[in-house]
FIKOL-401671 format. One record per residue (C-alpha): residue number from 1; x, y, z; residue in three letters. Coordinates in nm, 4 decimals. Each point is the difference from the previous one (the first is absolute). Example, Ala and Ser with C-alpha at 12.3 -4.5 7.8 and 13.67 -1.06 7.14 Angstrom:
2
<rec i="1" X="1.2300" Y="-0.4500" Z="0.7800" aa="ALA"/>
<rec i="2" X="0.1370" Y="0.3440" Z="-0.0660" aa="SER"/>
This chain:
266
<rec i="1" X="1.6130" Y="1.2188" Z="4.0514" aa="UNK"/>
<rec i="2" X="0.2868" Y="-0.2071" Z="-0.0650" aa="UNK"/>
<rec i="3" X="0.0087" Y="-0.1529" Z="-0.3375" aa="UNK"/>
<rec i="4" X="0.3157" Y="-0.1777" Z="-0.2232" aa="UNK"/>
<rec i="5" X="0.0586" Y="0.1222" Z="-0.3320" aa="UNK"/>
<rec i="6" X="-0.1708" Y="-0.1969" Z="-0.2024" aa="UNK"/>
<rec i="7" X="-0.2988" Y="-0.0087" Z="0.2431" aa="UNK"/>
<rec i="8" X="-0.0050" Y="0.4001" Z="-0.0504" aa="UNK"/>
<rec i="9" X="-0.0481" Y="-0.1090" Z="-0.3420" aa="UNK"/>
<rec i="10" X="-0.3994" Y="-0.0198" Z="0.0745" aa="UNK"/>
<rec i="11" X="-0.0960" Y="0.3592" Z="0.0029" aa="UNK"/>
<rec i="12" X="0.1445" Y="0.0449" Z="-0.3833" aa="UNK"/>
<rec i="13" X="-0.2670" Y="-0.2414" Z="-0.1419" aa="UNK"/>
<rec i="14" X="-0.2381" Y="0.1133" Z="0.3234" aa="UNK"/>
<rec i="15" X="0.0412" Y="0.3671" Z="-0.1752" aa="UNK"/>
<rec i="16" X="-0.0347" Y="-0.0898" Z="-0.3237" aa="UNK"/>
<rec i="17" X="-0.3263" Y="-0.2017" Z="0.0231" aa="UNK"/>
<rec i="18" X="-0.1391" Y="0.2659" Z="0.1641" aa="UNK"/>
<rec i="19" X="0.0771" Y="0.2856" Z="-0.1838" aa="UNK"/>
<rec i="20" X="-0.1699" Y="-0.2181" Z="-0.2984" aa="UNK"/>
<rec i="21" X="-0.2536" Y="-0.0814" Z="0.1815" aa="UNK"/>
<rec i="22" X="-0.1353" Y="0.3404" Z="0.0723" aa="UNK"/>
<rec i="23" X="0.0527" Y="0.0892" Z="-0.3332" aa="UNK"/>
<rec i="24" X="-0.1921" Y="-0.3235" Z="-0.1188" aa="UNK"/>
<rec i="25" X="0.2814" Y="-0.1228" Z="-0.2140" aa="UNK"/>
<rec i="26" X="0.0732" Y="-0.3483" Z="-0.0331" aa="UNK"/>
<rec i="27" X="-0.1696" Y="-0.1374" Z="0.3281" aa="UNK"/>
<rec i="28" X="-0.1743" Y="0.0769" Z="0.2757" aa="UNK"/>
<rec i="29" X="0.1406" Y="-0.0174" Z="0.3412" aa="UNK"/>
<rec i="30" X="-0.2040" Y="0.1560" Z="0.2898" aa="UNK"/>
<rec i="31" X="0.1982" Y="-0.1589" Z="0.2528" aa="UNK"/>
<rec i="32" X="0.3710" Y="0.1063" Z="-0.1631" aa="UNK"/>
<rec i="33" X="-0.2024" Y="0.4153" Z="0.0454" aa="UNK"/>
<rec i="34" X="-0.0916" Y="-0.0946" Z="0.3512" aa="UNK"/>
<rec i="35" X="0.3480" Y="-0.0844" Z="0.1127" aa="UNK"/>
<rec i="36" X="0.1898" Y="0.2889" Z="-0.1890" aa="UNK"/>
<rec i="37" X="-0.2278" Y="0.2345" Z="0.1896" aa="UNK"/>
<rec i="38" X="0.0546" Y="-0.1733" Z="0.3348" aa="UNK"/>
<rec i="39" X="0.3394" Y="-0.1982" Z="0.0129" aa="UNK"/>
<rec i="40" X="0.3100" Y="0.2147" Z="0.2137" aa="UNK"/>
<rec i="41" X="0.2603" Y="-0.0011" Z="-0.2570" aa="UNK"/>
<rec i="42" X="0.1029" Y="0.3008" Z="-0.1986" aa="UNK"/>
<rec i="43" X="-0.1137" Y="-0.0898" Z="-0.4031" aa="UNK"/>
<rec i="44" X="0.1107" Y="0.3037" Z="-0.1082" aa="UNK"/>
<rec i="45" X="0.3561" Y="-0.1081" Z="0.0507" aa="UNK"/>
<rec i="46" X="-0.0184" Y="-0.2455" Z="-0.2444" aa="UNK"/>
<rec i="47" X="-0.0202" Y="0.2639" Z="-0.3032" aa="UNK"/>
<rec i="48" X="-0.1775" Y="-0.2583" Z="-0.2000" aa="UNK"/>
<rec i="49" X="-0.0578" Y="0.0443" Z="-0.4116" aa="UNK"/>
<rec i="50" X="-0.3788" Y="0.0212" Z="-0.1163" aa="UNK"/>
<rec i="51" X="0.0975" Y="-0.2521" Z="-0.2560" aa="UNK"/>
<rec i="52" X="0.1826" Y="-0.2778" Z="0.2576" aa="UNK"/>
<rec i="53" X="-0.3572" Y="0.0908" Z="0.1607" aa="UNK"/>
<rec i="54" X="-0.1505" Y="-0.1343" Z="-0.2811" aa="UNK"/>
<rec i="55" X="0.1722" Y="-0.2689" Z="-0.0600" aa="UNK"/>
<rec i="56" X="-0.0014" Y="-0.1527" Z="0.3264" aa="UNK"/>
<rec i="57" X="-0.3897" Y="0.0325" Z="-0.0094" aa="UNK"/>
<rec i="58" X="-0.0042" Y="-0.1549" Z="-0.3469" aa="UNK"/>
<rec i="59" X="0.2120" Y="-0.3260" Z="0.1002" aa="UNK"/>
<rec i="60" X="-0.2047" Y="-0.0321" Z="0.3270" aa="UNK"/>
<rec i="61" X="-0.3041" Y="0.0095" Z="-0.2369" aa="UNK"/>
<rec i="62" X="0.1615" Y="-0.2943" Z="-0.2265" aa="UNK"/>
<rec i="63" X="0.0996" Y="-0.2367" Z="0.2786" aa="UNK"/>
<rec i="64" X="-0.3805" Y="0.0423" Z="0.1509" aa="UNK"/>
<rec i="65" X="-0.1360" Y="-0.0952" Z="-0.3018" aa="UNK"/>
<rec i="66" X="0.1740" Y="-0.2880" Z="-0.0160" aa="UNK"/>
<rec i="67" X="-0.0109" Y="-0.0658" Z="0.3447" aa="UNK"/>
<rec i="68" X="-0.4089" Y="-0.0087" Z="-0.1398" aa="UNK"/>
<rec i="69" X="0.0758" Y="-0.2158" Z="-0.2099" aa="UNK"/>
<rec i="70" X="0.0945" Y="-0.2932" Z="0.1838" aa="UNK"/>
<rec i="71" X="-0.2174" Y="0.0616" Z="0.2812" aa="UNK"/>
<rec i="72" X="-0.2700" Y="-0.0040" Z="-0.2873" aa="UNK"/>
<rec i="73" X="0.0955" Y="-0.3395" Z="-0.0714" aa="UNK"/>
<rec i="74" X="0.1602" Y="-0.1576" Z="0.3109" aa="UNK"/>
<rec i="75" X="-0.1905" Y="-0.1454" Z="0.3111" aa="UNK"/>
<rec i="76" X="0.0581" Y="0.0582" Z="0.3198" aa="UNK"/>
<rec i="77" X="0.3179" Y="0.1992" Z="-0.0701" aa="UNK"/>
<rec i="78" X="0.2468" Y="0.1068" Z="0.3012" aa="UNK"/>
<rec i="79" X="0.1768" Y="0.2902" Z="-0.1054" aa="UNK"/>
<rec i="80" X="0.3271" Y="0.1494" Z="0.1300" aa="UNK"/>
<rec i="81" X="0.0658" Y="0.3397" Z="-0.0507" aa="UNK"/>
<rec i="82" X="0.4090" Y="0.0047" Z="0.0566" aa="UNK"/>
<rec i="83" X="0.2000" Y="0.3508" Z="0.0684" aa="UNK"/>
<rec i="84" X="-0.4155" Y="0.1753" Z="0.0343" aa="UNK"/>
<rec i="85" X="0.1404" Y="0.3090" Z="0.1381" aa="UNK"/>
<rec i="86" X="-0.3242" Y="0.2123" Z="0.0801" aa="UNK"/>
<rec i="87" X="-0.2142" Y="-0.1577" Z="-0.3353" aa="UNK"/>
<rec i="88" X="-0.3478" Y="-0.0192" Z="-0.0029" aa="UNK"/>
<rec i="89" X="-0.0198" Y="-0.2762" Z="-0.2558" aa="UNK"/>
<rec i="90" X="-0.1779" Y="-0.2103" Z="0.2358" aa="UNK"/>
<rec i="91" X="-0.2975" Y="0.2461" Z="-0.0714" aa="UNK"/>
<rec i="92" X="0.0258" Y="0.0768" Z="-0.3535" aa="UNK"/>
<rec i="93" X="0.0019" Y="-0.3459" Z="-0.1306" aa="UNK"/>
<rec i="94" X="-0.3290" Y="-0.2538" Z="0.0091" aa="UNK"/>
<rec i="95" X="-0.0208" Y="-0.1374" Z="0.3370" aa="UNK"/>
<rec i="96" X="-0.0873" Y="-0.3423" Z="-0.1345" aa="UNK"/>
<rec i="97" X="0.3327" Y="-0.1506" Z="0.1721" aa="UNK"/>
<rec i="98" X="0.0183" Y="-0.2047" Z="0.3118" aa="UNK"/>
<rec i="99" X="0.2678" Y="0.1472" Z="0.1507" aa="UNK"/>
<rec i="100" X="0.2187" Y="0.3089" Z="0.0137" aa="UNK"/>
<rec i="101" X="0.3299" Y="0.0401" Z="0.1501" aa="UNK"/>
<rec i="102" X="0.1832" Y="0.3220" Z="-0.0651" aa="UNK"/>
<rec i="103" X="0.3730" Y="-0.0436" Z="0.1380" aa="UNK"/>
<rec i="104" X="0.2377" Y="0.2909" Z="0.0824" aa="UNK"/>
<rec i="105" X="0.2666" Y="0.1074" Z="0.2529" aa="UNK"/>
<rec i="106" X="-0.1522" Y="0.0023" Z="0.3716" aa="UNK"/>
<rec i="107" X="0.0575" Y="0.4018" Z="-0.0038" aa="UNK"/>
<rec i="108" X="-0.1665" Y="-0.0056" Z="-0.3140" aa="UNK"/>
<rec i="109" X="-0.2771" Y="-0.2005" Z="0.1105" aa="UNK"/>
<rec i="110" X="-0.0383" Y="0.1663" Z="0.2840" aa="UNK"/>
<rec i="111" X="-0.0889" Y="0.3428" Z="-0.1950" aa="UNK"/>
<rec i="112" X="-0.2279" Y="-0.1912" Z="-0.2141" aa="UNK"/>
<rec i="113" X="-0.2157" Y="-0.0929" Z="0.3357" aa="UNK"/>
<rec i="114" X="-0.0822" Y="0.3103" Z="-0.0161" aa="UNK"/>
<rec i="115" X="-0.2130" Y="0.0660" Z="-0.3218" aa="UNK"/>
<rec i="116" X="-0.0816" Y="-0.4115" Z="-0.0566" aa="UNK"/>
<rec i="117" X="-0.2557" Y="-0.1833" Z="0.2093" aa="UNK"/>
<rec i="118" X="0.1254" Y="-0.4774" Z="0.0653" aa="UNK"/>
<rec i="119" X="-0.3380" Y="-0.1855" Z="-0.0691" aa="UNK"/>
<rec i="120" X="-0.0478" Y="-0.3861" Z="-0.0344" aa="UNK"/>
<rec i="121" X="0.1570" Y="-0.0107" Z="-0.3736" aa="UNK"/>
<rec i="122" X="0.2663" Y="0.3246" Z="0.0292" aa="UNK"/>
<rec i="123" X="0.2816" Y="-0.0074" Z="0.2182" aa="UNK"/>
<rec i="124" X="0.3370" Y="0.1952" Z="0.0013" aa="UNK"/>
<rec i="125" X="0.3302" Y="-0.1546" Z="0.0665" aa="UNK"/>
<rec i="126" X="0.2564" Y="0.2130" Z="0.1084" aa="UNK"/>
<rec i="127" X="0.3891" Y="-0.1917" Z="-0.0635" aa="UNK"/>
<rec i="128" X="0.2515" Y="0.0774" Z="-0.2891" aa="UNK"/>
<rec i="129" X="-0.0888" Y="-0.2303" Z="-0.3211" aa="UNK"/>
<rec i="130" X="0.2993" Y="-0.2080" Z="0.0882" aa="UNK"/>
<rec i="131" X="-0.0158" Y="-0.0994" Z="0.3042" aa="UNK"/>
<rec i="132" X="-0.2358" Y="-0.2829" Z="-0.0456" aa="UNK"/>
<rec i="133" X="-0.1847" Y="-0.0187" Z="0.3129" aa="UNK"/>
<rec i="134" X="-0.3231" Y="0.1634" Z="-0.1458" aa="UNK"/>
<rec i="135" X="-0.0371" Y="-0.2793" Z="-0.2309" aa="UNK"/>
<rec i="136" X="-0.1221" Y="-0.2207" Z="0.3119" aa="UNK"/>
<rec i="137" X="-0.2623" Y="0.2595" Z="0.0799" aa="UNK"/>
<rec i="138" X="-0.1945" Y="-0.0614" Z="-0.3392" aa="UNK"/>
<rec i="139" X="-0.2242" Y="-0.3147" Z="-0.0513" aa="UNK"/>
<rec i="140" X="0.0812" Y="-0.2246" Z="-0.2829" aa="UNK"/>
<rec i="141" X="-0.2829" Y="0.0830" Z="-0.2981" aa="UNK"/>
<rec i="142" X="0.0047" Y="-0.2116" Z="-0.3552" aa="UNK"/>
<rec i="143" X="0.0308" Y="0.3564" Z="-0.1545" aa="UNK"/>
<rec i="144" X="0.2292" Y="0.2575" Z="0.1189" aa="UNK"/>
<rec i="145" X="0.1043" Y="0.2787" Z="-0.1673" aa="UNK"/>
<rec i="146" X="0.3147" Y="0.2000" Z="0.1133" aa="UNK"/>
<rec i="147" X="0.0228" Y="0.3797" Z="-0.1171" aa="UNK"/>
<rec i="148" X="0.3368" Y="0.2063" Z="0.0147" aa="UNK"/>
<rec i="149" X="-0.0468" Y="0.3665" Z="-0.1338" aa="UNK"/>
<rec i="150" X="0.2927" Y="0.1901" Z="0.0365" aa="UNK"/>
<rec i="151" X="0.2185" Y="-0.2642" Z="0.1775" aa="UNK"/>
<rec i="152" X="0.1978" Y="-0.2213" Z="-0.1521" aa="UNK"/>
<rec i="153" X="0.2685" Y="0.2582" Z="-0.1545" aa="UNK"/>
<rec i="154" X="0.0526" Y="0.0600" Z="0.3956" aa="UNK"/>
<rec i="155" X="0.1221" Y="-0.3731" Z="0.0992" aa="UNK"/>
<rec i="156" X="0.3086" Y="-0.1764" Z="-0.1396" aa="UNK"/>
<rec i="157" X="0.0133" Y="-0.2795" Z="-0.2033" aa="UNK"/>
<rec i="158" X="0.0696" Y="-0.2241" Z="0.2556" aa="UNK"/>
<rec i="159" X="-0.2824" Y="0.1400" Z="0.1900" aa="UNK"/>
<rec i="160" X="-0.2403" Y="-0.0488" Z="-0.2647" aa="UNK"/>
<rec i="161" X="0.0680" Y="-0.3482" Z="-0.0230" aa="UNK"/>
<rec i="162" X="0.0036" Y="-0.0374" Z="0.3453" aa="UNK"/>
<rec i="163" X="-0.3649" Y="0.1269" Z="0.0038" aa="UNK"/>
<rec i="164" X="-0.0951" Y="-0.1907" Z="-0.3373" aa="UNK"/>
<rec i="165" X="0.1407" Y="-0.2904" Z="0.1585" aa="UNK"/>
<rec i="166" X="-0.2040" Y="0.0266" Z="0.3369" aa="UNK"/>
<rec i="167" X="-0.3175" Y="0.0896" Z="-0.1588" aa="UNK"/>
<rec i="168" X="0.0196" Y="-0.2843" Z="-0.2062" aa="UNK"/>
<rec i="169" X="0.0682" Y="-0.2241" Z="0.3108" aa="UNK"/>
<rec i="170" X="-0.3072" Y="0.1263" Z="0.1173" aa="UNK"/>
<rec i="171" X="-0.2678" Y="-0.0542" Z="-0.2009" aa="UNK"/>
<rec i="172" X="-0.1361" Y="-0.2075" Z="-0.2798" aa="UNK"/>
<rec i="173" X="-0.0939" Y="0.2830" Z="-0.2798" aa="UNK"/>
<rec i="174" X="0.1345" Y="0.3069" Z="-0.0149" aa="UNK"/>
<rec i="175" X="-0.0760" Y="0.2853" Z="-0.2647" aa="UNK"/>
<rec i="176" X="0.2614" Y="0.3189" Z="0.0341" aa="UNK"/>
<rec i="177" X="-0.0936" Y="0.3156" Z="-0.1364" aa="UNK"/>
<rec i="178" X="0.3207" Y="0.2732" Z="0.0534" aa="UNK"/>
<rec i="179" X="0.1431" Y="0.2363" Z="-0.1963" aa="UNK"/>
<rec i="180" X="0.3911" Y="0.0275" Z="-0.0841" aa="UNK"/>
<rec i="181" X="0.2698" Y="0.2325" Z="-0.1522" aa="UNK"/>
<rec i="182" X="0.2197" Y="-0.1340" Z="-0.2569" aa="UNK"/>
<rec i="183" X="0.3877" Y="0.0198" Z="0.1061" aa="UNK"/>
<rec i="184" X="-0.0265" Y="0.3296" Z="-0.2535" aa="UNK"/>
<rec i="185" X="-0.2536" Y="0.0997" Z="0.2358" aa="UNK"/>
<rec i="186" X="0.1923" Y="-0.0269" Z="0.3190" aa="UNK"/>
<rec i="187" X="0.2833" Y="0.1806" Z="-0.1592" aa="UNK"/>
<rec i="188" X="-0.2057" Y="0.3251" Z="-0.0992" aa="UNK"/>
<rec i="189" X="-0.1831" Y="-0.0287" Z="0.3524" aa="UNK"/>
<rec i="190" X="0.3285" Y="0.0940" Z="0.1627" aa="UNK"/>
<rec i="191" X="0.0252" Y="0.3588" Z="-0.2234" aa="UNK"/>
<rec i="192" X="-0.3283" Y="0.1550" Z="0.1044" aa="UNK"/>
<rec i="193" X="-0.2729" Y="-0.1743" Z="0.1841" aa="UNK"/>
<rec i="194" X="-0.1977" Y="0.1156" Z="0.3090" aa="UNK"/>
<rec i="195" X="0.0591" Y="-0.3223" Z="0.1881" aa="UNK"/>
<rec i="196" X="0.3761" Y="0.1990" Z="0.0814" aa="UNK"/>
<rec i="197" X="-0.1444" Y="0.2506" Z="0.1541" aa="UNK"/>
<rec i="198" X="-0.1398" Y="-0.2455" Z="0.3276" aa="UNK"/>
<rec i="199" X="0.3325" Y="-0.1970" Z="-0.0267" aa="UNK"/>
<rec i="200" X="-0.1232" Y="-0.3378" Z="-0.2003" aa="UNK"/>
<rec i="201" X="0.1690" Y="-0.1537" Z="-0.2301" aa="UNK"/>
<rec i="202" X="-0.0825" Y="-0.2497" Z="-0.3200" aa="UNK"/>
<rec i="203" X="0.2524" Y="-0.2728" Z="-0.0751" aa="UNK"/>
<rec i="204" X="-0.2226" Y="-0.2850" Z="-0.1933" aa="UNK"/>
<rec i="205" X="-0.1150" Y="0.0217" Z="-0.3506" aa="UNK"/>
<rec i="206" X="-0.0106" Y="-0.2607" Z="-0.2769" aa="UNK"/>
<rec i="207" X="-0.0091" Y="-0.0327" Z="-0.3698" aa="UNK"/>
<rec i="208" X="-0.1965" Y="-0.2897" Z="-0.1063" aa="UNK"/>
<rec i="209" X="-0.2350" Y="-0.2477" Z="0.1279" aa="UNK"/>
<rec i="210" X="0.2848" Y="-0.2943" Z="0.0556" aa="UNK"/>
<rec i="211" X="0.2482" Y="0.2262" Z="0.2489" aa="UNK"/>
<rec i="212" X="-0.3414" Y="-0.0368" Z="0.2047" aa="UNK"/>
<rec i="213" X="-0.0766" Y="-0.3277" Z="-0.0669" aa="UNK"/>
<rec i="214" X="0.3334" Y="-0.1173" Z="0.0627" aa="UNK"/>
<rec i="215" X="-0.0905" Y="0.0856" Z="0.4211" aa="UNK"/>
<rec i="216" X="-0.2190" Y="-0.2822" Z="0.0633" aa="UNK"/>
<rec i="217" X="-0.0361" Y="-0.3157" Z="-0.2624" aa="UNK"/>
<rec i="218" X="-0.4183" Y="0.0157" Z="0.1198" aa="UNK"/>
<rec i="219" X="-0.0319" Y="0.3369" Z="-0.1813" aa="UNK"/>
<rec i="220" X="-0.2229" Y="0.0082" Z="-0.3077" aa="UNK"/>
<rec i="221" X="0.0085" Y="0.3616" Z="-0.2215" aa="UNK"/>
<rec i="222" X="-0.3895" Y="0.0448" Z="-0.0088" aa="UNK"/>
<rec i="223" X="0.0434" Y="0.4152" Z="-0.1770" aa="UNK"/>
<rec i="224" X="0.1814" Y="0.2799" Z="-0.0242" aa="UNK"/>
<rec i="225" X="-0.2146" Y="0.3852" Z="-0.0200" aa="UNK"/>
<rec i="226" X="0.1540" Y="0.2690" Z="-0.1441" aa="UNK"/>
<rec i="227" X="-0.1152" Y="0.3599" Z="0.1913" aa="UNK"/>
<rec i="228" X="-0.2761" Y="0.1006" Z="-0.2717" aa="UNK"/>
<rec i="229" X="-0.1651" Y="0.2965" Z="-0.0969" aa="UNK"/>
<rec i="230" X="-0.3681" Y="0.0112" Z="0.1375" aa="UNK"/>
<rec i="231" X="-0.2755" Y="0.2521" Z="-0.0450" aa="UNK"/>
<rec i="232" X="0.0493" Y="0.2439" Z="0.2710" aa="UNK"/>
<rec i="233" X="-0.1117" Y="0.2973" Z="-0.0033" aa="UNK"/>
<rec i="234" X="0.3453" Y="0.1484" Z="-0.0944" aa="UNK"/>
<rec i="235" X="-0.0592" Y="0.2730" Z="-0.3100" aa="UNK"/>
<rec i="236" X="0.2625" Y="0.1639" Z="-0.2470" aa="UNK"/>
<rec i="237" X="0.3656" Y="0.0063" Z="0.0737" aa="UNK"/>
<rec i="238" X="-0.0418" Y="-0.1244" Z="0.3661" aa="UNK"/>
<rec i="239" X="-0.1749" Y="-0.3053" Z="-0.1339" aa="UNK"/>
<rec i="240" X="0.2979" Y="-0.0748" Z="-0.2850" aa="UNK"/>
<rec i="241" X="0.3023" Y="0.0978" Z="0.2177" aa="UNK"/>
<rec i="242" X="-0.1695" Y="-0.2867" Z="0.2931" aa="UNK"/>
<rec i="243" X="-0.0146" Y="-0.2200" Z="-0.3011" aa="UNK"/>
<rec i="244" X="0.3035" Y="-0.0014" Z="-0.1660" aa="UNK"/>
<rec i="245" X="0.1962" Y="0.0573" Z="0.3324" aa="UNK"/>
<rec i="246" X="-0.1713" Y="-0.3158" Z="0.1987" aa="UNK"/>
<rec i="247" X="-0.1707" Y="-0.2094" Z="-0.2727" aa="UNK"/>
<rec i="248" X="0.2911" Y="0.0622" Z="-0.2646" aa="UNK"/>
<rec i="249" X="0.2636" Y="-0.2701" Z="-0.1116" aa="UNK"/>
<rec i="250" X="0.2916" Y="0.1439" Z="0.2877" aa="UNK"/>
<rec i="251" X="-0.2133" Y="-0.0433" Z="0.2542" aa="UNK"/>
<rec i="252" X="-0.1940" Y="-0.3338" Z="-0.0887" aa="UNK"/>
<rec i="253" X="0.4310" Y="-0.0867" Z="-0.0300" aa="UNK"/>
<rec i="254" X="0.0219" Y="0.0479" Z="0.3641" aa="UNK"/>
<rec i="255" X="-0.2807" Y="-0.0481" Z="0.1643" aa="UNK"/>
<rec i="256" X="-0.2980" Y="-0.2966" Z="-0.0055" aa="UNK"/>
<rec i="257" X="-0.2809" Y="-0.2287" Z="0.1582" aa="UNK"/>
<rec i="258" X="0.0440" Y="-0.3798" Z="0.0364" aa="UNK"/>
<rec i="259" X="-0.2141" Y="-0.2593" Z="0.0828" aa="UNK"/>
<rec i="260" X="0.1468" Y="-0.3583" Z="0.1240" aa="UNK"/>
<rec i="261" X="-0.1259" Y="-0.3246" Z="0.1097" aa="UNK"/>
<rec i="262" X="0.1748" Y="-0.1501" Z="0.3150" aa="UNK"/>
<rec i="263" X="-0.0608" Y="-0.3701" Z="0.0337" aa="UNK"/>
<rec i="264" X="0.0500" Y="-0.2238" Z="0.2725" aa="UNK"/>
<rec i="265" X="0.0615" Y="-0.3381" Z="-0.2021" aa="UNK"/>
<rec i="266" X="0.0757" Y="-0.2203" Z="0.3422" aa="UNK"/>
């Protein structure tokens, strides 16, 4: 199984979902349980904290929702699932959308075939993010919805905008949902973060809503989510160390959920 760093970077949030999951904490993920007890890698190596665990369940749980959301309220919707790794959103959200691409690295991909099933609205796409070829393998919807968990603090600047740039090129309407350190963020990343251990490395953060605007002039700043506390199941000190240590004010300082409009204007 040869994987790139970042690509390694799957079976931390693979882990964590489900060791949640069988606990029934934050969401349920059959399909996250199926792989961890069949996928040829050794987990154990990754020495992963109960509460990173938890929080990569909880933001998984947050971008699904709103991933609801606009599915809830968009027709025919083609969604792109950038960086998917081995993620079974596909399943957990409402299958009310028209089409689903999840896009990875062919050797990525390539493990995926083996737990996920192509039909006539679910395909898988295995090319880096930037190298734009995969855009011509996706048909041109009036709603498309691009969703980057866990990816852009792996690309540069220049390849964000790249990507923004080509997306945008691409098609008409264009909601992003990602996630995104702040430049603090990036900075404590490099002191202790289990993404070191599998050789990845984050270089992108930003501060406010204009260093990301400033990347395309079609962007429009739709939200930004703060990681918040949710009834869980957590009890006693487990439940207010999770709290104050993910949901607190240092963390929501490096660490948050944006939503962006993308509009071709031409």
């Amino acid at each position: 199984m040869e994987l790139s760093g970042e690509s390694k970077t799957l079976f931390i949030t693979l882990l964590g979902k489900a060791k949640m999951s069988e606990k029934g904490l934050f969401l349920k993920d059959n399909k996250a349980e199926e792989i961890v007890s069949r996928v040829d890698f050794d987990l154990k190596s990754l020495k992963q904290s109960r509460w990173l665990s938890m929080f990569m369940s909880l933001r998984a749980y947050l971008i699904d929702e709103l991933t609801n959301n606009y599915l809830s309220n968009h027709d025919r919707v083609t969604v792109i699932h950038l960086g998917c790794g081995l993620d079974s959103r596909c399943l957990r959200v409402n299958n009310s959308f028209y089409n689903w691409y999840d896009i990875d690295y062919e050797s990525v991909i390539d493990i995926r075939k083996n737990y996920y099933n192509e039909s006539d609205n679910y395909k898988m796409i295995g090319s880096s993010v930037v190298d734009f070829k995969w855009l011509d393998k996706i048909e041109n919807e009036e709603n498309v919805l691009v969703i980057a968990e866990g990816l852009t603090m792996y690309l540069s600047e220049d390849e964000l905008k790249k990507l923004i740039s080509f997306i945008n090129n691409r098609f008409k309407n264009v909601h992003l949902l990602f996630d995104a350190y702040s430049k603090r963020g990036v900075k404590a990343s490099k002191i202790k973060n289990p993404v070191n251990k599998v050789g990845a490395k984050i270089s992108y953060g930003f501060n406010k809503e204009e260093e990301f605007l400033a990347l395309n002039n079609n962007l429009k700043h739709i939200n930004t989510y703060l990681i918040r506390k949710k009834e869980n199941g957590l009890k006693g000190m487990t439940k207010f160390i999770f709290n104050n240590l993910y949901c607190g004010k240092i963390a929501q300082s490096i660490y948050k959920i944006y939503e962006f409009e993308l509009k071709n204007l031409n």
